[in-house]
N, C-alpha and C positions, 0 to 999 in steps of 0.2 A: 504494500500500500504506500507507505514510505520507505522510500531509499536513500540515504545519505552517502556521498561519494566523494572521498578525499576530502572531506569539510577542512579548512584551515581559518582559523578567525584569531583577533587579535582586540588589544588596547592601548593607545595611546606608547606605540611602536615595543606592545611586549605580547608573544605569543602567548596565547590562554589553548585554542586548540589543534592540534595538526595531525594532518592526513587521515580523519576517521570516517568513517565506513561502516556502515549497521544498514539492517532494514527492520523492517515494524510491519510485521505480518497482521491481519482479521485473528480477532480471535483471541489472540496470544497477550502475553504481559512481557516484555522486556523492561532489567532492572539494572541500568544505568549507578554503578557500583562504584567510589570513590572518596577519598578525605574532601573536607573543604577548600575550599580554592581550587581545583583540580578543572572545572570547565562542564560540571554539568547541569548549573543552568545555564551557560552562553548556550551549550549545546539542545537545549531543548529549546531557548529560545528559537535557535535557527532551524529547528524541526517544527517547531510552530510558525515561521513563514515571520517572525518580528522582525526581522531584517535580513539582507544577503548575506551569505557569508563572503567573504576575502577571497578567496578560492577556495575549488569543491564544485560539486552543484546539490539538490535537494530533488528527488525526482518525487513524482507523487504517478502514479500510472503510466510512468516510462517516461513522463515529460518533466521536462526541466521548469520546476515552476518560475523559476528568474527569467525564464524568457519568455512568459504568455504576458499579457496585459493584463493592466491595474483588476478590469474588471474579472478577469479569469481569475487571474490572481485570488481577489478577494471571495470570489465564489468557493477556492480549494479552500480558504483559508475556514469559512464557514464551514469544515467539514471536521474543523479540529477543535477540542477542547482542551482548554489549559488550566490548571489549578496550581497557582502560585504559593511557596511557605507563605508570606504574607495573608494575612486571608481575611481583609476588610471585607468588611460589608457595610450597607447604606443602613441608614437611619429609619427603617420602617419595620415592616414584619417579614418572617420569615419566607413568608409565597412569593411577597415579591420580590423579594434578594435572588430566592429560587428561582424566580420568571423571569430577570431582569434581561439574561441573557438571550431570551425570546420576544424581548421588548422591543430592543433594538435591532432585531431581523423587520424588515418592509413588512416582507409576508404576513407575519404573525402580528404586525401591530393593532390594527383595528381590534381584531376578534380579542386581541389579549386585554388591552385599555379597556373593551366591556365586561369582559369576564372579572378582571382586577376594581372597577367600580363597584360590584356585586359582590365581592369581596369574596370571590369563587374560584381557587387555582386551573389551570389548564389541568388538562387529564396527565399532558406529560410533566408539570411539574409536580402535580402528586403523586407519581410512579417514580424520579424520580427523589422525592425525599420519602419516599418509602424503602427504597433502593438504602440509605445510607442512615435509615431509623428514627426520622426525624418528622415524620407526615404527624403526629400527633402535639407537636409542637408550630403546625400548619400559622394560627393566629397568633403565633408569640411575637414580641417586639426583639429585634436581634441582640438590644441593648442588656438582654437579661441572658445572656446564653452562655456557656461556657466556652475557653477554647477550643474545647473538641467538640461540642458541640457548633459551633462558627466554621468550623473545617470543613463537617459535615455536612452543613450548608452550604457551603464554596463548592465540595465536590457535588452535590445535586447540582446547582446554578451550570455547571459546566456539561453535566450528565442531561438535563433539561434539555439540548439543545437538541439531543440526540447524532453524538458527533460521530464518526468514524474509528477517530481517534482521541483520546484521551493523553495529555502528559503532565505527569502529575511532579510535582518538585518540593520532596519532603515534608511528603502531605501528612508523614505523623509525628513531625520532631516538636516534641519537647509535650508531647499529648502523655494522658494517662495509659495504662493498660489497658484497660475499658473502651475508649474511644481509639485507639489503635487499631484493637481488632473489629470492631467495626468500620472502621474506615477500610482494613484489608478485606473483609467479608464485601463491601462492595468495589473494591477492585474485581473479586473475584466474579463476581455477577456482571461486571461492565463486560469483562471477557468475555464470560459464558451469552453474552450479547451479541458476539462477534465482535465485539468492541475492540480494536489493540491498543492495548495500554503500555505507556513509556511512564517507567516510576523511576528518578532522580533520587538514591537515598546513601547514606555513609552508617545504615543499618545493614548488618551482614545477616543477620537470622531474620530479617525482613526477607531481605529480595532470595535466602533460600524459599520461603513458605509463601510466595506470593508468584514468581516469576517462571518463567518457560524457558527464558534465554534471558542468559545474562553478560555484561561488557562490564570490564573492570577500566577505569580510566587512572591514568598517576601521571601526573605532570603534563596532563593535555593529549596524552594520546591515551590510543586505545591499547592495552598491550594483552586482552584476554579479551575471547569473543567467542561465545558458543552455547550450548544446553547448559542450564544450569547447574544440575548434577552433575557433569561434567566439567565446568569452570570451576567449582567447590570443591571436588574431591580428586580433580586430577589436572590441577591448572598447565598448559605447556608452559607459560613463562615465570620462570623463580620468584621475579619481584610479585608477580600478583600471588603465588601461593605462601609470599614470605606476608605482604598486605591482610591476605584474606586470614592467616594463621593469627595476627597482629605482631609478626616477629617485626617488621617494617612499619618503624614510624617515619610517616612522613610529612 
């Protein structure tokens, strides 16, 4: 579905990623494995279309999304959800932080603006925050909710749209146990959706019990890429099984 090809990206004349190469199959979860600083959120950013990369290209159905037009462009880009660590939300109730993202699609504006006057969620953003346990907190004000529950709401808001793809960026740091495995239970459902999901985390017992395939990153590249029982238990490169053991701080 996604394909990233020799991605290389930078800042302010200092490499952050080079020469990486993944795809993100229907279906599946890939889990984007690394310390902090390491490049993976630049790197989800430029799998969510937020900017070109330096060199590389990003293909989404064989085609090079940097070289279709704005509007092509933004049509793939509607096909993808992102879930930021940060995880604001606006000032009102839960439905519509969850709708918000259906708000602003043309399509869905009218029907949504009446349904949200009537104080009525969309069908899919109540399957959505049912997806991540939160439908029962439908009328709350977001102002009362907890961190993981606010997560949880960010991840419906993204799920709402009914994306292709999901990429989520350490959608459970610094959460309880409680709202961790919830948030992994609806990872898992986003899959079994067909969904492919790209999870950014610097959890190692996460991305075994969540993920299909997994890429380890250190220092901006990629240097482990494959099944994840396999990346885990029989890495080919030293530094990632010295990483993965925590013999390798880095």
């Amino acid at each position: 579905m996604i394909h990233a090809r020799s991605l290389s990206h930078g800042f302010d004349g200092s490499d952050v990623l080079t020469e990486i190469s993944l795809d993100v199959h229907p279906g599946e979860v890939l889990a984007i494995v690394g310390p902090s600083g390491t490049g993976k959120t630049t790197l989800l950013r430029l799998l969510g279309l937020f900017h070109p990369p330096q060199a590389g290209a990003v293909l989404v159905d064989d085609e090079n999304v940097w070289s279709l037009t704005r509007e092509e462009r933004l049509a793939v880009r509607r096909r993808i959800g992102m879930v930021f660590q940060d995880r604001s939300l606006f000032s009102t109730t839960v439905a519509k932080n969850a709708a918000y993202g259906l708000e602003v699609r043309q399509s869905w504006s009218t029907r949504l603006k009446h349904a949200l006057a009537r104080e009525r969620a969309p069908p899919a953003v109540l399957d959505a925050l049912d997806t991540v346990g939160m439908r029962d907190k439908v009328s709350q004000h977001a102002r009362g909710l907890s961190a993981g529950e606010a997560q949880r709401v960010a991840f419906a808001r993204a799920l709402a749209v009914e994306p292709d793809v999901l990429l989520l960026d350490e959608p459970t740091s610094n959460l309880d146990p409680r709202n961790t495995a919830l948030l992994e239970e609806a990872v898992t459902r986003a899959r079994d959706r067909g969904i492919g999901v790209v999870i950014a985390t610097h959890d190692m017992q996460q991305a075994r019990r969540v993920s299909d395939r997994a890429a380890v990153l250190l220092g901006g590249a990629c240097i482990e890429y494959g099944d994840t029982e396999r990346v885990f238990e029989r890495p080919h490169d030293e530094r990632a099984r010295k990483f993965i053991t925590g013999e390798l701080v880095y």
